[in-house]
C-alpha positions in Angstrom: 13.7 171.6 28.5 14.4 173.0 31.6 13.9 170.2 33.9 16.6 168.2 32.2 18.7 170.6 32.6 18.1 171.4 36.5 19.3 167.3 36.8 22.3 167.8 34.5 23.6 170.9 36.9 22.4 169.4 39.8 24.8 166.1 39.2 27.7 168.7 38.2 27.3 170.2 41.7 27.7 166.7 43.3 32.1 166.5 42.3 31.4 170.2 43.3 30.3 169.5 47.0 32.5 167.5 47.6 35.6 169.1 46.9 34.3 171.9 49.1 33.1 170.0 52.1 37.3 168.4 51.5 38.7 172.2 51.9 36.4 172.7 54.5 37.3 169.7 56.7 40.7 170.0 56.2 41.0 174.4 57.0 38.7 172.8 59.8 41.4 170.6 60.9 44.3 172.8 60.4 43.0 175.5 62.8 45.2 175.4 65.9 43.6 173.6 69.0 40.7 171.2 68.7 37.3 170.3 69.9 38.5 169.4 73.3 41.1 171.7 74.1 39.4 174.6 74.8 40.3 175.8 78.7 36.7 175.2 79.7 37.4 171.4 78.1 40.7 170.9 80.2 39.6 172.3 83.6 36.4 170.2 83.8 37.8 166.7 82.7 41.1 164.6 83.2 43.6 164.2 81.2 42.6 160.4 80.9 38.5 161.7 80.6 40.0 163.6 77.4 41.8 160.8 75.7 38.7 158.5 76.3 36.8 161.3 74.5 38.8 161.5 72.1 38.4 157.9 71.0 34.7 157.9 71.4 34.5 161.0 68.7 37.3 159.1 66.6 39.8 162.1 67.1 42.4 160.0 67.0 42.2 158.5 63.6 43.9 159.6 60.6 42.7 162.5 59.0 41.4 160.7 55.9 39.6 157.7 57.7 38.2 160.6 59.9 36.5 162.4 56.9 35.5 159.3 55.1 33.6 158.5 58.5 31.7 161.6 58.0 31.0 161.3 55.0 29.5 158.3 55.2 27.2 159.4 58.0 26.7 162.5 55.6 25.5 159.9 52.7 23.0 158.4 55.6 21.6 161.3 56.9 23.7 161.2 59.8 25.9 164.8 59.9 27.4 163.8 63.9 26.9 164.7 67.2 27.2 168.0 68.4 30.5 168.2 70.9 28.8 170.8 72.9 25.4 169.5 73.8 25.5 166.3 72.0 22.2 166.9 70.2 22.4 165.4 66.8 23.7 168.2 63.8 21.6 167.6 61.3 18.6 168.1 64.2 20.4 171.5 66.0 20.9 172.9 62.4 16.8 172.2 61.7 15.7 173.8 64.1 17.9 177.1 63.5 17.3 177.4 59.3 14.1 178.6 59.6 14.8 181.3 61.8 17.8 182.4 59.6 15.7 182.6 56.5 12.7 184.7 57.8 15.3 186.8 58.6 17.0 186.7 54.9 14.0 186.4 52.9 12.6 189.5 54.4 15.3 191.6 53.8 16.1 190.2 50.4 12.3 190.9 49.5 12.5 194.7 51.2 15.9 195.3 49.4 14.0 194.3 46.0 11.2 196.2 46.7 13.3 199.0 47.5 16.2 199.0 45.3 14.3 198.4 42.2 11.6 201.3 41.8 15.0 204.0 43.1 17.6 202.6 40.9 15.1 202.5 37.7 14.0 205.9 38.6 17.4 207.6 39.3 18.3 206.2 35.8 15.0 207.8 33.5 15.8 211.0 35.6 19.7 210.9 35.6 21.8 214.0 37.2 18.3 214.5 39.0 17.9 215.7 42.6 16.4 212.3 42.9 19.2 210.5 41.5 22.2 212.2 43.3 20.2 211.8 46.9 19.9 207.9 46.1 23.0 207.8 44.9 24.6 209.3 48.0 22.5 207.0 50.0 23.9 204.1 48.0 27.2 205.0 49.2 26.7 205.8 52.6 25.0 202.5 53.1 27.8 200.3 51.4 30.1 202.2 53.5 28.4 202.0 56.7 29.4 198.3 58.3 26.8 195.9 59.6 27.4 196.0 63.0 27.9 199.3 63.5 24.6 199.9 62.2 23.0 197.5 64.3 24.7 199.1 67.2 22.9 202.4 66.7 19.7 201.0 66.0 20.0 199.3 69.3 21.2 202.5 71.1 18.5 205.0 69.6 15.0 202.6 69.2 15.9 200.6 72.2 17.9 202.0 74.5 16.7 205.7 74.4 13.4 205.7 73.0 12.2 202.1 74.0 10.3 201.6 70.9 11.6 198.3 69.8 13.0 195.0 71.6 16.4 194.7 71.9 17.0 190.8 71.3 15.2 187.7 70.8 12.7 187.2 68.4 9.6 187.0 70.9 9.0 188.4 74.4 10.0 185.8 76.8 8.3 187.4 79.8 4.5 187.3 77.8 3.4 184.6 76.1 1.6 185.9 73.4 -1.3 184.2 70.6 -2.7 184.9 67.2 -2.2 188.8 66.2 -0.7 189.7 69.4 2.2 186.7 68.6 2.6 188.3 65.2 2.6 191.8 66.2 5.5 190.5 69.0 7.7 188.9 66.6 7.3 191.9 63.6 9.0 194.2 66.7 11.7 191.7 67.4 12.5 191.4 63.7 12.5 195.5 62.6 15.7 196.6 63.3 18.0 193.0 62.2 16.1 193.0 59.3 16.6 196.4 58.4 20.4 195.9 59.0 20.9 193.0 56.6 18.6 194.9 54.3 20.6 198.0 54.4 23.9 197.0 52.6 21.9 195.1 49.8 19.4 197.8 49.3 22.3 200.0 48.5 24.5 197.8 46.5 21.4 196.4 44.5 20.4 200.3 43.4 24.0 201.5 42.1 24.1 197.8 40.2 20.2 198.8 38.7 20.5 202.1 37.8 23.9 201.0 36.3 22.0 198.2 34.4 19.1 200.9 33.1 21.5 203.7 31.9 24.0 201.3 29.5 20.1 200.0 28.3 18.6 203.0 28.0 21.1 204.0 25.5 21.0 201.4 23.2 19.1 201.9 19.6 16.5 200.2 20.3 14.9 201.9 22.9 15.3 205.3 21.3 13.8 203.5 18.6 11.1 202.6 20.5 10.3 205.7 21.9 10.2 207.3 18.3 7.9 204.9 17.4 5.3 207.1 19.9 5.0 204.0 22.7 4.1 205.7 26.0 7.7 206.0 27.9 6.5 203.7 30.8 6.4 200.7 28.4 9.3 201.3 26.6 11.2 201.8 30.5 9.0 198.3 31.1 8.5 196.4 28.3 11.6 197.2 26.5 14.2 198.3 28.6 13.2 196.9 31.5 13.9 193.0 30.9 16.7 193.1 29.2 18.7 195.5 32.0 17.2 193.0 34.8 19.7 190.2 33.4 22.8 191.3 34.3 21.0 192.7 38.1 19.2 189.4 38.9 22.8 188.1 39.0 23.8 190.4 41.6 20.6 189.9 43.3 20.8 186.1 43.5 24.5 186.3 44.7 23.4 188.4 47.7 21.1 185.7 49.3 24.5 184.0 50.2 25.5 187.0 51.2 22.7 187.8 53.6 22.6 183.9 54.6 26.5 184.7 55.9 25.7 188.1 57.3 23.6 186.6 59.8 26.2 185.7 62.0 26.9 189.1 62.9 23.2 190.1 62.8 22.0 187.4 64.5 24.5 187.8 67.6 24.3 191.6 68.2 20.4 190.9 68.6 20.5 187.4 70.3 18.4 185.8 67.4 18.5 181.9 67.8 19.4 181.5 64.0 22.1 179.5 62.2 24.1 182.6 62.6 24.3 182.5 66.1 24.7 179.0 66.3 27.5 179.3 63.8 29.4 181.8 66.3 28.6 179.5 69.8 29.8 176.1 67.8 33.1 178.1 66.6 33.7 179.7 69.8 33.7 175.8 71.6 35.1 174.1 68.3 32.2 172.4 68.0 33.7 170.7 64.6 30.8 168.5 63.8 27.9 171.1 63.7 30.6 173.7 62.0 31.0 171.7 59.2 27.2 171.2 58.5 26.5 175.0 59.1 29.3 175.4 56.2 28.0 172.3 53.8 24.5 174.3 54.2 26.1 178.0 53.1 28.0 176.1 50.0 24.5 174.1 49.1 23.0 177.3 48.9 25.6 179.1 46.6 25.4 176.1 44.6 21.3 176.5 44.5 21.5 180.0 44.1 24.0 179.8 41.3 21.4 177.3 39.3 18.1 179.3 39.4 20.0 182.2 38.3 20.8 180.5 34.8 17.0 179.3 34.7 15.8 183.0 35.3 18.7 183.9 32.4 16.6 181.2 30.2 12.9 182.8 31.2 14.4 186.6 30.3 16.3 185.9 27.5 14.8 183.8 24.9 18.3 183.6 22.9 19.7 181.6 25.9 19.5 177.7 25.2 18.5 174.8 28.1 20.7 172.6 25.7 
C-alpha cells in the first residue's frame, strides 16, 4: 500500500534531517566572522552594545547547547529571530516560498512541456534535421550559464527594446486589479522564468531522447510494431512509459535544482523570493534565517526524492510498496 509506505520513508527522513541540519549548523559556524561582525555591525554599536547582543542571541554559549537551543525552538515551531530585522524566520521565510515556487513551478512545467514532445521526437526521427538542431540547442543551453543569460535578456527585452520589466514582480508605480494585475505580473515573470527554464529544458531533452533510443531498440517494441499497431501507440503506449522511468528521475531531481537556482535568478531581477532573501541574510550573516532557508532546500530534496519512488511504483507494476 502506498500510504504505509509514504510514513515508513517519511520517519527514515527524520535521522536524515537531522544529520543535515548538524552539517549545516556547524559549516554555518565554521565560516569565518559571525552575525555581528560585519563592518556595518561594528561601526554602528559599541564594543559593550555587541557583547550585550551577543548574550541576548546566546552567541556565547557552547556550540552544542547553541544548536540544541535551536532545535528545540525548531521542534516548537519556533526557527529564531532574524538578526537583521528581527522579524521571526519561520514568518520572513513564509512570506518569500510562495514567490520562489511560482517562479520554479513554471519553469519546471514549461521545461516539461518543452523537453518532452523534442526529445521523444528527435529520438523516432534520429540523425534528422530535427534531431541534430535540438540536439545543438541542448548543448548550447547547458553551456550557456544562468546569469549570463539573464543578463542578455535584461539588455535586449528591457534595456533596448523596452518590452519587458526589468525587476520586481509587479509595477510599483501602478497599482493594478483583476486582468490588468495578471497581465502585470506575467511581464515581470517572462524573462526569470525563461532563464531557470532554459538549463532544464536542455538537460531534460538530451536525458529523454537518451531514454527513447535505448527503448526503442529493445524487442519488444519492434515486436510491437510487427504486430501492425499504429507507430504512435507503440512510441506511447509501449515505449513511452517504460523510457519515462529512468527521465522522471532526472526531472524530479531538477526541482531542487531550480529551487537553488533562484538565488541567482531572483537577484539579477530583484524578485522578493527565498532566493534573494537567501543572498541578503548571507551577505549580513543573518545565521538564524540561513539555516531555515537551508532546512527548507534539504526538506525538499528529501520530498522530492520520495514521490519519485511512488511515481517508479505507478509506472512500473514490477516495483513493490513492501
Amino acid at each position: 500500500m502506498v500510504g504505509p509506505y509514504i510514513i515508513r520513508r517519511l520517519l527514515q527522513a527524520i535521522p536524515l534531517l537531522f544529520g543535515i541540519s548538524i552539517i549545516i549548523f556547524l559549516m554555518l559556524q565554521m565560516a569565518p566572522g559571525g552575525p555581528l561582525a560585519s563592518g556595518e555591525a561594528q561601526a554602528s554599536v559599541t564594543p559593550e552594545q555587541i557583547e550585550k547582543l551577543r548574550g541576548h542571541y546566546g552567541l556565547d554559549d557552547p556550540m552544542p547547547v547553541q544548536y540544541l537551543n535551536w532545535l528545540g525552538g525548531v521542534m516548537t515551531g519556533d526557527w529564531g529571530t532574524s538578526y537583521d530585522t528581527g522579524q521571526p524566520v519561520l514568518e520572513a521565510i513564509t512570506e518569500r516560498l510562495p514567490t520562489t515556487l511560482v517562479l520554479t513551478g513554471l519553469a519546471f512545467a514549461i521545461s516539461l512541456l518543452i523537453a518532452i514532445p523534442v526529445g521523444v521526437v528527435a529520438a523516432t526521427r534520429q540523425y534528422s534535421a530535427f534531431d541534430y538542431a535540438s540536439t545543438g540547442l541542448s548543448f548550447a543551453g547547458i553551456a550557456t550559464p544562468s546569469f549570463w543569460f539573464g543578463l542578455m535578456l535584461l539588455y535586449v527585452f528591457s534595456f533596448q527594446l523596452d518590452l519587458l520589466p526589468s525587476s520586481g514582480l509587479t509595477d510599483l508605480r501602478v497599482e493594478h486589479t483583476g486582468l490588468a494585475a495578471v497581465w502585470d505580473r506575467t511581464l515581470h515573470l517572462i524573462m526569470p522564468v525563461a532563464v531557470l527554464a532554459l538549463i532544464a529544458t536542455a538537460n531534460l531533452t538530451r536525458y529523454i531522447r537518451s531514454s527513447m533510443l535505448e527503448v526503442l531498440g529493445q524487442d519488444y517494441v519492434r515486436t510491437a510494431r510487427g504486430s501492425g499497431l499504429p507507430e504512435r501507440r507503440v512510441i506511447l503506449q509501449h515505449a513511452g512509459k517504460n523510457a519515462s522511468i529512468p527521465v522522471v528521475t532526472i526531472a524530479m531531481l531538477m526541482i531542487p535544482d531550480l529551487f537553488l537556482g533562484a538565488v541567482i535568478t531572483e537577484t539579477i531581477f530583484s524578485i522578493p523570493g527565498m532566493g534573494a532573501l537567501f543572498v541578503h541574510s548571507a551577505e549580513l550573516r543573518d545565521y538564524p534565517v540561513l539555516l531555515g532557508i537551508l532546512i527548507i532546500a534539504a526538506l525538499l530534496v528529501v520530498i522530492t526524492n520520495l514521490a519519485t519512488d511512488v511515481i517508479y511504483g505507478f509506472l512500473d507494476p514490477r516495483i513493490s510498496y513492501q
